[in-house]
N, CA, C and O atoms as a printed pandas DataFrame, in Angstrom:
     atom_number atom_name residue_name chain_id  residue_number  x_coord  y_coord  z_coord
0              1         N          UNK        A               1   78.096   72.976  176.874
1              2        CA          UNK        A               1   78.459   71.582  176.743
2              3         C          UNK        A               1   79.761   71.451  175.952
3              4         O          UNK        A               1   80.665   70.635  176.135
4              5         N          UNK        A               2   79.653   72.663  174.805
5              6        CA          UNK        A               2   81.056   71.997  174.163
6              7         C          UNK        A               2   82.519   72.546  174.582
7              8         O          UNK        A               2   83.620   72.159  174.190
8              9         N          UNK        A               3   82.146   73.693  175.614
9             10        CA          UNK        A               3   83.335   74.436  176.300
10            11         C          UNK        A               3   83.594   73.085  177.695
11            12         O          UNK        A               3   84.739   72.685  177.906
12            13         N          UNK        A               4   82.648   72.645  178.345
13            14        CA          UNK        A               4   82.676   71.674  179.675
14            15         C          UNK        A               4   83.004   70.583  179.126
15            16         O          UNK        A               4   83.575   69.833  179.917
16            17         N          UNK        A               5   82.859   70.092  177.889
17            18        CA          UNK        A               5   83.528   68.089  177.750
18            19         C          UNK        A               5   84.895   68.922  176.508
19            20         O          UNK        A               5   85.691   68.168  175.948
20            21         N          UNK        A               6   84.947   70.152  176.304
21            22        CA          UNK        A               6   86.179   70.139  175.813
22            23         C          UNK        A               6   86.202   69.371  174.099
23            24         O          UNK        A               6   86.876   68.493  173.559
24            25         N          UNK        A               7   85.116   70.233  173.698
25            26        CA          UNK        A               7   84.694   69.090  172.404
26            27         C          UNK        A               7   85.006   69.849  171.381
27            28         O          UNK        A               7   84.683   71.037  171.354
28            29         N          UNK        A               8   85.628   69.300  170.476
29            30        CA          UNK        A               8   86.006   70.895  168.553
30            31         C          UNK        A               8   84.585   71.298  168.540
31            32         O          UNK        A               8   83.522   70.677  168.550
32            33         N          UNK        A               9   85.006   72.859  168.507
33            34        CA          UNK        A               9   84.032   73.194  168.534
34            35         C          UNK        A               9   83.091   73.432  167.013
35            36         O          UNK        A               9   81.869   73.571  167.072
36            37         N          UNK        A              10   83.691   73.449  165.955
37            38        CA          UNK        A              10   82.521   73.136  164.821
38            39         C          UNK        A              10   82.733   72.307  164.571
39            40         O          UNK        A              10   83.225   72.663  163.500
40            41         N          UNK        A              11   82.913   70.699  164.552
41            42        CA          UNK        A              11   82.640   69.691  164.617
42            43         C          UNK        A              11   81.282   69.380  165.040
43            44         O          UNK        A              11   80.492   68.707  164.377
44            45         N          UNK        A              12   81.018   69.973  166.327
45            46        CA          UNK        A              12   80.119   69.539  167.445
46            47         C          UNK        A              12   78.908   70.629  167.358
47            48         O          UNK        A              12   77.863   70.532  168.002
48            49         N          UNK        A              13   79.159   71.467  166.640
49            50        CA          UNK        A              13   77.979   72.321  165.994
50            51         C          UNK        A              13   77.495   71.640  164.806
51            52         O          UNK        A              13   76.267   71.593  164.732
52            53         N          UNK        A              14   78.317   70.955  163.606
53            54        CA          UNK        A              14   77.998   70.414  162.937
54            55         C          UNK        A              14   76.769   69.230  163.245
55            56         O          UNK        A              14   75.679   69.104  162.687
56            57         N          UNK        A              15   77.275   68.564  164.156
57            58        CA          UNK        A              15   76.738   67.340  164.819
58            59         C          UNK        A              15   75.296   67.511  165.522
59            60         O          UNK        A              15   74.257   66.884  165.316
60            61         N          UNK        A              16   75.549   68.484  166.352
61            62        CA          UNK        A              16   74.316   68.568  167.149
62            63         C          UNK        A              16   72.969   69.337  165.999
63            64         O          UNK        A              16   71.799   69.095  166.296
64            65         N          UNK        A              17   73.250   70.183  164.807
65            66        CA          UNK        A              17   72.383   70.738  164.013
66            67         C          UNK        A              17   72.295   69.527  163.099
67            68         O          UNK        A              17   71.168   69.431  162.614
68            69         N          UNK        A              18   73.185   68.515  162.691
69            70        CA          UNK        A              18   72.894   67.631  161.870
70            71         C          UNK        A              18   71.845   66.633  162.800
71            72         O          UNK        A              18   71.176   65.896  162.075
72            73         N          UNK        A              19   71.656   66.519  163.846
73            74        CA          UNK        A              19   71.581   65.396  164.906
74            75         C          UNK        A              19   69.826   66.049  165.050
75            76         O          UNK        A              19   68.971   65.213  164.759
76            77         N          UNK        A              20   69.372   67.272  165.417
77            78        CA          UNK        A              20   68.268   68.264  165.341
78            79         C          UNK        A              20   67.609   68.176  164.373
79            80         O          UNK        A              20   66.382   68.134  164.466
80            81         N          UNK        A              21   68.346   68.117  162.989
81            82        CA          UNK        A              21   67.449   68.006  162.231
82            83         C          UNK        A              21   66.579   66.580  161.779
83            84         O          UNK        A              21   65.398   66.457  161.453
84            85         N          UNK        A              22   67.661   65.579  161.900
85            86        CA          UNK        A              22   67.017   64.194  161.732
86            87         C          UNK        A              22   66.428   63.645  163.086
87            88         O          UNK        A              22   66.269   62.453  163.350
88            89         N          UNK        A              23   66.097   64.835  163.988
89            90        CA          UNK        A              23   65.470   64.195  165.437
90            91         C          UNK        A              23   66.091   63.419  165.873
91            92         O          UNK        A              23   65.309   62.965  166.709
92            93         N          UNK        A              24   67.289   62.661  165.997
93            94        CA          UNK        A              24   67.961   61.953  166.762
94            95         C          UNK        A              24   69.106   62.196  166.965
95            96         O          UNK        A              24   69.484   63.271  166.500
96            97         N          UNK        A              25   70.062   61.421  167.657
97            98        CA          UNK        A              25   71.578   61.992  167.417
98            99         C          UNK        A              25   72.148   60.137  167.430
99           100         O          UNK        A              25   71.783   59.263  168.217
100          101         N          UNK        A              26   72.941   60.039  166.491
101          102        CA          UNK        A              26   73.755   58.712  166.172
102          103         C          UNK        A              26   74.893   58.240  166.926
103          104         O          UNK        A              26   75.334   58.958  167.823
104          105         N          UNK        A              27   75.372   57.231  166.699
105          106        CA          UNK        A              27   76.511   56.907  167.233
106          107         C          UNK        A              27   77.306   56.142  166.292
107          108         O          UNK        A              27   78.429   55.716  166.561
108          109         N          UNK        A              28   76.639   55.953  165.049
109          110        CA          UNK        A              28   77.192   55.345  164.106
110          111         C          UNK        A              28   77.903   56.142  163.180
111          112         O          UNK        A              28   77.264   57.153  162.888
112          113         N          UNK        A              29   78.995   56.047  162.614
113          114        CA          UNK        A              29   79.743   56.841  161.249
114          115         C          UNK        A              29   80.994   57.616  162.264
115          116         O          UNK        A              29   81.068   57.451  163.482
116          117         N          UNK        A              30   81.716   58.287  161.627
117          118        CA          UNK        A              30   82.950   58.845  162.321
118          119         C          UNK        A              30   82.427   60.335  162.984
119          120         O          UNK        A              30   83.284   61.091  163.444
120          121         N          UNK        A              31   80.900   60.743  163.015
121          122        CA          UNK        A              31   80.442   62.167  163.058
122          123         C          UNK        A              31   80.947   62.224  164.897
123          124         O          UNK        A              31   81.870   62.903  165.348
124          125         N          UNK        A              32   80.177   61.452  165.559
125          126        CA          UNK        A              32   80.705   61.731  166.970
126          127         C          UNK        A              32   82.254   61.019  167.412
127          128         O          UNK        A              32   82.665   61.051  168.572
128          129         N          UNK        A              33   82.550   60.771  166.968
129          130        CA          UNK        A              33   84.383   60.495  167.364
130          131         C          UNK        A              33   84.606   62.128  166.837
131          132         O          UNK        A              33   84.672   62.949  167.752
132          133         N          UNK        A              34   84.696   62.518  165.790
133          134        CA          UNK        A              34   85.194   63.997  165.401
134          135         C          UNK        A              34   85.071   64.954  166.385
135          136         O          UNK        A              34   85.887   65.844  166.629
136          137         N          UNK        A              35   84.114   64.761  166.893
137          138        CA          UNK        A              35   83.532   66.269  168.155
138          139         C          UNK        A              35   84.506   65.849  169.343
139          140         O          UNK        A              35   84.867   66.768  170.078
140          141         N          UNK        A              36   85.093   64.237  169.685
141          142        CA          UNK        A              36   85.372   64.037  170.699
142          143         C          UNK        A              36   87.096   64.911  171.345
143          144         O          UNK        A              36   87.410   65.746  170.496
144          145         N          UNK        A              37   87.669   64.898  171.993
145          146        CA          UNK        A              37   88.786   65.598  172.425
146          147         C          UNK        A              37   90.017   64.701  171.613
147          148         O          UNK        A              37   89.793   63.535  171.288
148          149         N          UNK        A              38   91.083   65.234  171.376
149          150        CA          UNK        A              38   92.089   64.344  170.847
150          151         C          UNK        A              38   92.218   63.725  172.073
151          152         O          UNK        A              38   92.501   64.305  173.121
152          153         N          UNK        A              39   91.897   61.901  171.868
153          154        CA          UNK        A              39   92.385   61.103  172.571
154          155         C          UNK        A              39   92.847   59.906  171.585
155          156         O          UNK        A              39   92.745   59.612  170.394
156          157         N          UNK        A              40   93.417   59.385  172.777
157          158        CA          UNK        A              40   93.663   58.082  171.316
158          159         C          UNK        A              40   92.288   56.955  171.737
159          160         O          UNK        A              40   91.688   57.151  172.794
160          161         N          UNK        A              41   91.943   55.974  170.957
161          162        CA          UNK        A              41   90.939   55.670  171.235
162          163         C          UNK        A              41   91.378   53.891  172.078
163          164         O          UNK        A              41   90.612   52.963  172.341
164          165         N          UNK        A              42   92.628   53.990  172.258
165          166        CA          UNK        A              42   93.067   52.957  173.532
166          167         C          UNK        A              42   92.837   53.490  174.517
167          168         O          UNK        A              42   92.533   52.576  175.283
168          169         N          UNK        A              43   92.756   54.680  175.195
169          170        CA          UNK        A              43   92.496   55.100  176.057
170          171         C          UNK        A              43   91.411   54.944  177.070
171          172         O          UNK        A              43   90.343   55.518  176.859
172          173         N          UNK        A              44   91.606   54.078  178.372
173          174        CA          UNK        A              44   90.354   53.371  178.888
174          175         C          UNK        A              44   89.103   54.738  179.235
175          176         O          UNK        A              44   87.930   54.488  179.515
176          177         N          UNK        A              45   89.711   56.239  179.131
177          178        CA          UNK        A              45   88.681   57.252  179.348
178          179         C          UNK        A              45   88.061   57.073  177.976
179          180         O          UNK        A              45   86.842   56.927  178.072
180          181         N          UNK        A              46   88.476   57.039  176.823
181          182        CA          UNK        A              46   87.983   57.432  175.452
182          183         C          UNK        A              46   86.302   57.183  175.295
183          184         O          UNK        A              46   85.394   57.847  174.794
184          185         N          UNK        A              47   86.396   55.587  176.142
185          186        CA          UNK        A              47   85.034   55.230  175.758
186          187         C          UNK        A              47   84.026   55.729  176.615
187          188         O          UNK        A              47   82.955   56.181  176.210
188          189         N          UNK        A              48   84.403   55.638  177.925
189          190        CA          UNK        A              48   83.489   57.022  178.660
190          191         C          UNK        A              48   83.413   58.099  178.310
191          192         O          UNK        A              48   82.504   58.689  178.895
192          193         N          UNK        A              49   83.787   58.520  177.812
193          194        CA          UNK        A              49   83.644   59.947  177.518
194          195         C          UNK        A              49   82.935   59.964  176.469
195          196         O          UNK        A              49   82.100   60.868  176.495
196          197         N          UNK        A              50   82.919   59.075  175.177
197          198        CA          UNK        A              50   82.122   59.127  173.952
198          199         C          UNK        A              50   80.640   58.867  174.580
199          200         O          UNK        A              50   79.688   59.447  174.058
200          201         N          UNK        A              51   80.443   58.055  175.628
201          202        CA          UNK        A              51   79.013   57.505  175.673
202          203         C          UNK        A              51   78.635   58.844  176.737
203          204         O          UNK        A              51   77.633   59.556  176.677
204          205         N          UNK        A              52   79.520   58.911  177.496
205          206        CA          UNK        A              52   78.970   60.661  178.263
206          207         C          UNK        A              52   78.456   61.799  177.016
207          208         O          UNK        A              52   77.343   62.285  176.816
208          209         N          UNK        A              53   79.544   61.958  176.411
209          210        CA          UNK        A              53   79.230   63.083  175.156
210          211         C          UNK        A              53   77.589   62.513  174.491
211          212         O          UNK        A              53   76.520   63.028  174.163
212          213         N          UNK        A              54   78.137   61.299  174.548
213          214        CA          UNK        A              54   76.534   61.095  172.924
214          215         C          UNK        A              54   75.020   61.273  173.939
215          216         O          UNK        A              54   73.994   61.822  173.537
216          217         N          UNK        A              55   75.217   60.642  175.351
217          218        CA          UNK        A              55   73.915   60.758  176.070
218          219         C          UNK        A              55   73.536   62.242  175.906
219          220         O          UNK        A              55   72.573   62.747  175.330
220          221         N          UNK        A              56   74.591   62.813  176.590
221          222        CA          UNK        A              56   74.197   64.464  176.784
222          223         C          UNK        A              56   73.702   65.062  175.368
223          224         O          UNK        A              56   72.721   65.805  175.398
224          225         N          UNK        A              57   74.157   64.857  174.457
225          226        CA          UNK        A              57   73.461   64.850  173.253
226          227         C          UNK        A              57   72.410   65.124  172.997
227          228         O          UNK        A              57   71.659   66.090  172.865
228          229         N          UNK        A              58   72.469   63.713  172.921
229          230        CA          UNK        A              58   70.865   62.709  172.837
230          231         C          UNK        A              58   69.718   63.404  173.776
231          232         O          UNK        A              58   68.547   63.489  173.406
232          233         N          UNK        A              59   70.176   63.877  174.995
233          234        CA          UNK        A              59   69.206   64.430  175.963
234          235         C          UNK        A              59   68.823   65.981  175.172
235          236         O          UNK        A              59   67.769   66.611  175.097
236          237         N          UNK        A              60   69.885   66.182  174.767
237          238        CA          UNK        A              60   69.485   67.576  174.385
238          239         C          UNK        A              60   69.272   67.377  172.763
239          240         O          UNK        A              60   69.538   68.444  172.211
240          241         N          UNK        A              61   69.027   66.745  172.171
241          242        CA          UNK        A              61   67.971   66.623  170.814
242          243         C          UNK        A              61   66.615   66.291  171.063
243          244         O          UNK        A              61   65.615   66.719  170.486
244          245         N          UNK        A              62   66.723   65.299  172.194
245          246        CA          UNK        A              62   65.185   64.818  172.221
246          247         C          UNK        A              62   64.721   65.911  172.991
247          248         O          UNK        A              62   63.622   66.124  172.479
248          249         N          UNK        A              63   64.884   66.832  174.002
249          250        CA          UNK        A              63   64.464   68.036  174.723
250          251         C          UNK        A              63   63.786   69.139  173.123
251          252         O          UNK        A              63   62.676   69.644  172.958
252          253         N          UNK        A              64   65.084   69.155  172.172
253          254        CA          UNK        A              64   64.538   70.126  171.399
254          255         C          UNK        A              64   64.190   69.851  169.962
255          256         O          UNK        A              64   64.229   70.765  169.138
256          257         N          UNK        A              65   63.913   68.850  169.695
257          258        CA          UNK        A              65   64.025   68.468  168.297
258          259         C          UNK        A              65   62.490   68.949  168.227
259          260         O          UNK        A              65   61.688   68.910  169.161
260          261         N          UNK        A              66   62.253   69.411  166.915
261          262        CA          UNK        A              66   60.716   69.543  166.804
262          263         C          UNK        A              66   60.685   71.359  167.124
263          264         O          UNK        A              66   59.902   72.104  166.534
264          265         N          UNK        A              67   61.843   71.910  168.315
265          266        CA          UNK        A              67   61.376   73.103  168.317
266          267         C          UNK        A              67   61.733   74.427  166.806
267          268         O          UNK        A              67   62.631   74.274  165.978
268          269         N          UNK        A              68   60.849   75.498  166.837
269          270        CA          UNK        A              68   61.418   75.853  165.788
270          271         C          UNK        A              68   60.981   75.658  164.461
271          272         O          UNK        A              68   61.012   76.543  163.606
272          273         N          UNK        A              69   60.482   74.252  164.237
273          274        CA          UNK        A              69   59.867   74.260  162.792
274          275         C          UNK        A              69   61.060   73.997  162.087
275          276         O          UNK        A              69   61.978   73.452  162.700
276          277         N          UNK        A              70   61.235   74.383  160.550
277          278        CA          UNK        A              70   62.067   73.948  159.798
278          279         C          UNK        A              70   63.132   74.920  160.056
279          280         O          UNK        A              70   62.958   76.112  160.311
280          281         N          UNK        A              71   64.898   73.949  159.916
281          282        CA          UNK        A              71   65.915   74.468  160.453
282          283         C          UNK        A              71   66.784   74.351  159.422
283          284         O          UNK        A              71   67.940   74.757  159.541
C-alpha cells in the first residue's frame, strides 16, 4: 500500500501502528496529511487521494486490529 499510493514511507508506518493500536485509524490532526504524497492541498486530486488513502487504511485496521494481542 505504501509503495502503490506512493505514501512517506515512515510517516505511514507511524500511522498505520499508531492507528492498530487505538483500533481505529483517524482523519483528524495533521497524522494522515503527513503519509500523503507531496501535493499541494489545492489540488482537485489531493482530496481523493486522502479519502482513498484513509479508507484503505481504515479497511486494513479494522481487518487487523485486535490481532496479535499487545503491540
Amino acid at each position: 500500500m505504501i509503495n502503490t499510493e506512493n505514501l512517506n514511507e515512515e510517516a505511514a508506518k507511524r500511522y498505520i501502528l499508531t492507528s492498530l493500536k487505538r483500533e481505529y485509524a483517524s482523519e483528524n490532526g495533521t497524522e494522515l496529511n503527513e503519509i500523503l504524497p507531496k501535493m499541494s492541498p489545492l489540488n482537485p486530486q489531493y482530496l481523493t487521494k486522502k479519502q482513498s488513502v484513509f479508507q484503505k487504511i481504515s479497511a486494513f485496521v479494522d481487518k487487523f486490529k485486535g490481532v496479535g494481542g499487545k503491540i
